[in-house]
C-alpha positions as CSV (number, residue, x, y, z in Angstrom):
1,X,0.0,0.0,0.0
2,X,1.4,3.3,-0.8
3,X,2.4,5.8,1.4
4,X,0.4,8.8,1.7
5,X,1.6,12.4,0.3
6,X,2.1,14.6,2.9
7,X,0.7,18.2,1.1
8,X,1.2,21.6,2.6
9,X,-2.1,23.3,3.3
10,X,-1.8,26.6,1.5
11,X,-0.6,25.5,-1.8
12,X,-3.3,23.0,-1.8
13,X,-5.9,26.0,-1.8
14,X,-4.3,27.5,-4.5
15,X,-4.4,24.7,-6.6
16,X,-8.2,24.0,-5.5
17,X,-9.0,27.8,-6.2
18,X,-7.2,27.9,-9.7
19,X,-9.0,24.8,-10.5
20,X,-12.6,26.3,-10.2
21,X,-11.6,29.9,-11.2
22,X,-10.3,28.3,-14.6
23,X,-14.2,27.4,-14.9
24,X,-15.9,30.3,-14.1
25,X,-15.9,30.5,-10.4
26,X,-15.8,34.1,-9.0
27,X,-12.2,34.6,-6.7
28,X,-14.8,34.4,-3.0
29,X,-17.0,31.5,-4.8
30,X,-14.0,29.5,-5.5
31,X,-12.4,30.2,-1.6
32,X,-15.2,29.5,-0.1
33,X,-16.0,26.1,-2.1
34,X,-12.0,25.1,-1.7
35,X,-11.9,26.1,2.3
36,X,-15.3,23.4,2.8
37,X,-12.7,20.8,1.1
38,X,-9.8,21.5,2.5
39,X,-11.6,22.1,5.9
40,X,-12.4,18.7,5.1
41,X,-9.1,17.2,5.0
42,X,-8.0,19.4,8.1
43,X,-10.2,17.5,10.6
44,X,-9.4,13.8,9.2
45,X,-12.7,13.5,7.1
46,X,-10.7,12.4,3.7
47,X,-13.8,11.0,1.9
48,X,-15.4,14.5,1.8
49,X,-11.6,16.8,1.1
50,X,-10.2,17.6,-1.7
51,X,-10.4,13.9,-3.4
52,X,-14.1,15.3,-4.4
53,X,-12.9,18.2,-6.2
54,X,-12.9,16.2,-9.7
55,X,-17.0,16.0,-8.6
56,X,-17.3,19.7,-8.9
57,X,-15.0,20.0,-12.2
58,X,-17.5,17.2,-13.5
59,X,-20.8,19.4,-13.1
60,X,-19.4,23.0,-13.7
61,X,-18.2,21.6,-16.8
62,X,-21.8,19.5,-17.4
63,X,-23.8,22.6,-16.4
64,X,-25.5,21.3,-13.7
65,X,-23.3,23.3,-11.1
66,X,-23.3,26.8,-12.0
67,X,-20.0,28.5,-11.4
68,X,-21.7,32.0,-10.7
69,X,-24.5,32.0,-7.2
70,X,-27.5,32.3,-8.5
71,X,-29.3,31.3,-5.5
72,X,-32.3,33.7,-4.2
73,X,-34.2,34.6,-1.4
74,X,-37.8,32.8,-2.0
75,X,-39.8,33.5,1.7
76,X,-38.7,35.5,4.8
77,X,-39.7,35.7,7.5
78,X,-38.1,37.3,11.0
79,X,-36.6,34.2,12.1
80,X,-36.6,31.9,8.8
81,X,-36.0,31.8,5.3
82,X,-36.7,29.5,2.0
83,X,-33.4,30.0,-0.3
84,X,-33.9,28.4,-4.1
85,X,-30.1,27.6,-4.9
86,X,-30.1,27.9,-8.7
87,X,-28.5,24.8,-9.1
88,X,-25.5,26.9,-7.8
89,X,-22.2,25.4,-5.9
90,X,-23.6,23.5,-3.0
91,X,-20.9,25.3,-0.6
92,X,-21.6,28.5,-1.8
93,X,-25.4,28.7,-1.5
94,X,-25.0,26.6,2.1
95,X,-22.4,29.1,3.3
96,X,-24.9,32.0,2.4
97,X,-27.6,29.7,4.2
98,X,-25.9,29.5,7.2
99,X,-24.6,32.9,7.2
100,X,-28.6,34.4,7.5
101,X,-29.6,31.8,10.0
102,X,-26.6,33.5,12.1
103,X,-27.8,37.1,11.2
104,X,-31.4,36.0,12.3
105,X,-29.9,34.4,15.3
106,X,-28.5,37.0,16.4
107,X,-31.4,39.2,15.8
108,X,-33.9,37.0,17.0
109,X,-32.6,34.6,19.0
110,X,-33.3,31.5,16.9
111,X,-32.7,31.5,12.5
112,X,-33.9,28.7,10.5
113,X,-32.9,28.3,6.7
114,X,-34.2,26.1,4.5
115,X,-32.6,25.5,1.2
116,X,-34.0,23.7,-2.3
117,X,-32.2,23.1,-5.5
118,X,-29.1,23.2,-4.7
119,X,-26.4,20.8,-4.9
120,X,-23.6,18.4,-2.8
121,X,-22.5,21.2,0.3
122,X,-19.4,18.9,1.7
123,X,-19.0,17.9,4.9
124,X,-22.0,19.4,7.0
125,X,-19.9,20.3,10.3
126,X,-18.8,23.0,8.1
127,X,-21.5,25.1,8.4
128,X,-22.4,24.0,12.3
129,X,-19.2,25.3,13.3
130,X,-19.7,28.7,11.6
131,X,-22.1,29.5,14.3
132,X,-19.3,28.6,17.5
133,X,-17.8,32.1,16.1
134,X,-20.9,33.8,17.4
135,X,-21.2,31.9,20.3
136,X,-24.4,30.0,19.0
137,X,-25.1,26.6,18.4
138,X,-25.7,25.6,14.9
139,X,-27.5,22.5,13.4
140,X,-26.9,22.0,9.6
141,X,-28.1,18.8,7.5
142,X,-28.5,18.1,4.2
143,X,-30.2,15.2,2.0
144,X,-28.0,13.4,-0.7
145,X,-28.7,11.0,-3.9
146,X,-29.6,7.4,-2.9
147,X,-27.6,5.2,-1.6
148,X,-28.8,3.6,1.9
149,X,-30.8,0.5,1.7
150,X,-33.8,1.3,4.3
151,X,-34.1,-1.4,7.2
152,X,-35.2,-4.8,5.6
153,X,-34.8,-3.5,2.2
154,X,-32.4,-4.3,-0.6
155,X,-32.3,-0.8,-2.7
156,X,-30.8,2.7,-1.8
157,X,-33.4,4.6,-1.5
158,X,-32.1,7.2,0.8
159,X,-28.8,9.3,1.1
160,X,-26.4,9.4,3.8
161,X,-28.2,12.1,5.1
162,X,-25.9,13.7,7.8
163,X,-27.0,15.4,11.1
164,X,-23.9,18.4,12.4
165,X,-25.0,20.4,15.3
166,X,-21.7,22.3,17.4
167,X,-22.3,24.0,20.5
168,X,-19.9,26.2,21.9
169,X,-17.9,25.6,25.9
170,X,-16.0,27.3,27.7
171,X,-12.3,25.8,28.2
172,X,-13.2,22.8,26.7
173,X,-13.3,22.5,23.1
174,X,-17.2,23.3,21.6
175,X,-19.0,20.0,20.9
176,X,-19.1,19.3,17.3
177,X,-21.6,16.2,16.0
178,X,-20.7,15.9,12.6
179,X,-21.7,12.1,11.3
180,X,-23.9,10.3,8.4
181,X,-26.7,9.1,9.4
182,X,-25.5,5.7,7.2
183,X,-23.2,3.0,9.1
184,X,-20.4,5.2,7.3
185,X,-20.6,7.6,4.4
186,X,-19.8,6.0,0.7
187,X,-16.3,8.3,0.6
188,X,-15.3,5.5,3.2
189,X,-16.1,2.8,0.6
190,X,-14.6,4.5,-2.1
191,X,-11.2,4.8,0.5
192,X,-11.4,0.8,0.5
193,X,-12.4,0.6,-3.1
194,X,-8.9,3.1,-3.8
195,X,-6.6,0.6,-1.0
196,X,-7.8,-2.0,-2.8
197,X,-8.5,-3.8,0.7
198,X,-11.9,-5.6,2.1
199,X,-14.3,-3.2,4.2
200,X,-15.9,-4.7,7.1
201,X,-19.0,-6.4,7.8
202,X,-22.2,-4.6,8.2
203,X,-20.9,-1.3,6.4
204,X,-23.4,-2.0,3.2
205,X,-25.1,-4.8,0.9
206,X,-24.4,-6.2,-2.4
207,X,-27.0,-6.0,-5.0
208,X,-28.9,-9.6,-3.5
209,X,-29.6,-7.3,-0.1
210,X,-26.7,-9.4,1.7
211,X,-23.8,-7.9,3.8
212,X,-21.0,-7.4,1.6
213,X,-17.1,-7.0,2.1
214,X,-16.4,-6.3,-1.2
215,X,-16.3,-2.3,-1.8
216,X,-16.0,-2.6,-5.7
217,X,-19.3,-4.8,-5.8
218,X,-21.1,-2.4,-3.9
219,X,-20.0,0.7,-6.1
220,X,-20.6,-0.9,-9.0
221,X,-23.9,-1.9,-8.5
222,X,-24.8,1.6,-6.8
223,X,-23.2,3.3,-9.9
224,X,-25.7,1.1,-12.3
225,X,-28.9,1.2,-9.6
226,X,-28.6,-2.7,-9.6
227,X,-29.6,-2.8,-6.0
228,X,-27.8,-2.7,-2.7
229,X,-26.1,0.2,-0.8
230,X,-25.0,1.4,2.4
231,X,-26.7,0.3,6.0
232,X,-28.3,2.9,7.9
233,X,-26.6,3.4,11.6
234,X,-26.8,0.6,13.4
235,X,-26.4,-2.1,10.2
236,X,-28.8,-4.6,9.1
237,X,-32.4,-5.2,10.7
238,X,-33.4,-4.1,13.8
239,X,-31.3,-6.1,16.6
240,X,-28.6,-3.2,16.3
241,X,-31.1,-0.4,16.1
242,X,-30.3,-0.1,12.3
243,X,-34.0,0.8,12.3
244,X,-33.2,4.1,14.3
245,X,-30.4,5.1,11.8
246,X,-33.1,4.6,9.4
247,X,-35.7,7.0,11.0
248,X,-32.3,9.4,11.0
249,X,-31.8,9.4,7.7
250,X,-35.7,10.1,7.0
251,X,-35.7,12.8,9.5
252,X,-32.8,14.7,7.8
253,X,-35.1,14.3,4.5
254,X,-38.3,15.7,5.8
255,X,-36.4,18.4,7.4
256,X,-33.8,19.3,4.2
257,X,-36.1,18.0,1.3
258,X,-39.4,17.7,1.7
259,X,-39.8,21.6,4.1
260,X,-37.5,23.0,1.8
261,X,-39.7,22.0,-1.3
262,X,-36.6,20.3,-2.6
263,X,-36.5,16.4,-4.3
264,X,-36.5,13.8,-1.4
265,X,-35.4,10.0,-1.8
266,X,-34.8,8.3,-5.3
267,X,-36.0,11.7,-6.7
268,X,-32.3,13.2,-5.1
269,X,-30.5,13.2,-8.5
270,X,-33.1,11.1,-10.3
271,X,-32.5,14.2,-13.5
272,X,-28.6,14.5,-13.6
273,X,-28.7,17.5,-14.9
274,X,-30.8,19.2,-12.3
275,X,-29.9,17.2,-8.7
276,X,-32.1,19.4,-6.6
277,X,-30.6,18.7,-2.8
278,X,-31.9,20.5,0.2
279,X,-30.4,21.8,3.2
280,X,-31.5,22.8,6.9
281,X,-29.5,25.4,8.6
282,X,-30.5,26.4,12.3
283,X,-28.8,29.0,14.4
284,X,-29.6,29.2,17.9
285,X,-28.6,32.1,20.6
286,X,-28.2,30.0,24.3
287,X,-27.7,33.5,25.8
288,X,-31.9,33.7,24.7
289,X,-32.1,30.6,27.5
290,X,-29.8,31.8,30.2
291,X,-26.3,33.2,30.7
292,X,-24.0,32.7,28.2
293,X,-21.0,32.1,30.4
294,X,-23.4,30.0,32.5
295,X,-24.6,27.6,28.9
296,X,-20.6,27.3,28.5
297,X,-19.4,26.6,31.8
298,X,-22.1,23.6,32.0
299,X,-20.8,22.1,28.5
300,X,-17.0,22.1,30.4
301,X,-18.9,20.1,33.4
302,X,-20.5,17.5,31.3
303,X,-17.6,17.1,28.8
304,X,-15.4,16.9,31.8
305,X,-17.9,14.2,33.5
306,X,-18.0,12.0,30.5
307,X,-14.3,12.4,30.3
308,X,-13.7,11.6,33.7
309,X,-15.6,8.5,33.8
310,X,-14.4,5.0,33.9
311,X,-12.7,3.7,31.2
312,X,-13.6,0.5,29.4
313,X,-11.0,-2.3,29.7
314,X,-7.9,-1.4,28.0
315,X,-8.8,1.8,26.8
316,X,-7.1,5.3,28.2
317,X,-9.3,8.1,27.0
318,X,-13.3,9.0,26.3
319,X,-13.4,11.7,23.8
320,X,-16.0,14.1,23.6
321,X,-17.5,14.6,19.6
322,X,-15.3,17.3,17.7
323,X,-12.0,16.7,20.4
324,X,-10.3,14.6,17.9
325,X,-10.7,16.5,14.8
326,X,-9.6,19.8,16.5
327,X,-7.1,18.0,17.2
328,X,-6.5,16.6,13.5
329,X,-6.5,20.1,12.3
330,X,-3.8,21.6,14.7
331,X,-1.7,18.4,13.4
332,X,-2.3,18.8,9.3
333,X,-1.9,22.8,10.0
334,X,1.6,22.4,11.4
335,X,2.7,19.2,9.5
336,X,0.6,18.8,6.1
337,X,-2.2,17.3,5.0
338,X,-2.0,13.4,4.2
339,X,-4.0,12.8,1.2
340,X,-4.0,9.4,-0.5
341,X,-1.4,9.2,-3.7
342,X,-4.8,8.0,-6.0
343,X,-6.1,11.1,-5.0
344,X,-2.4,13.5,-5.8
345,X,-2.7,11.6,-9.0
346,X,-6.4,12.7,-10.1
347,X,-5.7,16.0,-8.7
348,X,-2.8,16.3,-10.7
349,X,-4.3,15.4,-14.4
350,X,-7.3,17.7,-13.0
351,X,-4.7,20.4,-13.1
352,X,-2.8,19.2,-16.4
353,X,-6.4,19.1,-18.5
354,X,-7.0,22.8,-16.9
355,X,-3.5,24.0,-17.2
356,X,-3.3,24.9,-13.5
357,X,0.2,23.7,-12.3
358,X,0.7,21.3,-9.2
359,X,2.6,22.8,-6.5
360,X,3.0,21.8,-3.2
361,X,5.5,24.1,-1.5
């Protein structure tokens, strides 16, 4: 297995950004769209860095990602607001999602955004954690094309459908949930798929409904709609609660999809050409509750609590959700970003075919 390439952050963006300003993306739009990748990579979630940029290259140059915002404000009211994304860069029109349910936020004391026709955002912790810089807690999710097999079916019918909601603490590090509301996202079977190595048990089905170890098969027959997919949360049936990772997923639809106005289920990228994803943003102040420093202080006690707590047999440390990515990003900041060499080498022909040169400082 090769060794991963160890790539300095800032040359990285460069290359990103000159990538989608070569196709049409304004200098902010292109920044923006590279720091959700790259933000990505910082915090240890490969599947969703820059190994997706050759998605984006794909639809600016197929249409169905316009490289200008078009998105538009359809409905307003004081606290919430239905955004129509023009088929516009996913991170663009969620950043501008985000960014209102944090004005209304802060105005109101709660903002809630709901966004229709727009397209694949990244990882959705990116936009959760914009609202930690206001001292709010933020709650983004998104729905995504099919590919989880409901509980005691055998076809995707859902997306991975993640939930993020980050609150801020005091000396602790803010809580961050950032997770798919599938067993694991399909990035992680495409990692397998790229190591050429077996995935474990219970992350998804082959095409006959039946667990499968085999990342390729389970592409393959996603890529051609021959059946199977990925497991909700909890894996197959109900003895793990795979049902309740099901009911997740469905939630994040209802709330992203079918609020929003925007496709839901197999209609998620049913028409190529016009995938039509929804997002939910929610900003909310705690200082509307009670004392700011009072909200924080508590989130120290029960991260410090949980923390504290007995350890399981062999094991030295409980982490608290976001700890270890912070953690991830201080590391890649100082040292690089690992980023597989399957991914350098798609990256790299990206850049030949745009005439953008690779450098990596």
């Amino acid at each position: 297995m090769a060794e991963a390439a160890v790539i300095a952050e800032q040359p990285l963006r460069q290359f990103c950004e000159g990538v989608l300003k070569k196709l049409g993306v304004p200098a902010e739009d292109a920044r923006i769209t590279t720091d959700v990748l790259v933000v990505a990579d910082l915090r240890g979630i490969e599947s969703h860095g820059v190994a997706r940029l050759g998605r984006y290259v794909a639809g600016l140059k197929e249409g169905f990602m316009r490289p200008t915002d078009q998105s538009r404000v359809l409905k307003e009211t004081k606290a919430t607001a239905l955004i129509d994304g023009g088929q516009s860069l996913g991170q663009v029109v969620g950043k501008r999602g985000m960014d209102l349910a944090i004005k209304k936020a802060r105005d109101t004391a709660v903002g809630v955004v709901a966004v229709r026709n727009s397209n694949h955002y990244g990882i959705a912790g990116y936009y959760s954690l914009m609202a930690l810089e206001h001292n709010l807690i933020g709650i983004s999710t998104t729905n995504a094309g099919p590919l989880v097999v409901p509980t005691f079916g055998r076809t995707s019918i859902l997306g991975t459908n993640p939930i993020s909601l980050a609150a801020p603490a005091l000396k602790e590090k803010a809580f961050v949930l950032d997770m798919a509301t599938s067993t694991v996202p399909r990035g992680k079977v495409e990692v397998y798929n790229r190591l050429g190595k077996p995935m474990p048990h219970g992350w998804a089905v082959d095409e006959t409904g039946r667990s499968s170890t085999d990342p390729k098969r389970v592409l393959t027959a996603l890529a051609n709609r021959l059946g199977g997919g990925l497991l909700p949360l909890g894996g197959e049936g109900e003895d793990l609660g795979g049902h309740k990772g099901y009911g997740l997923a469905l939630m994040v639809d209802v709330l992203s999809g079918v609020l929003s106005g925007a496709a839901t289920g197999l209609q998620v990228y049913a028409d190529e050409k016009r995938p039509n994803v929804g997002h939910f943003f929610m900003a909310l102040d705690p200082a509307a509750f009670r004392p700011l420093d009072e909200f924080r202080r508590d989130m120290d006690r029960l991260a410090q609590e949980l923390k504290d707590s007995p350890k399981a047999h062999g094991q030295e440390r409980i982490y608290v959700h976001g700890e270890k990515s912070f953690a991830l990003m201080e590391k890649h900041r100082k040292a690089g970003i690992p980023l597989d060499p399957k991914v350098v080498e798609n990256l790299k022909k990206i850049g030949t075919d745009l005439g953008i040169p690779w450098g990596t400082g």
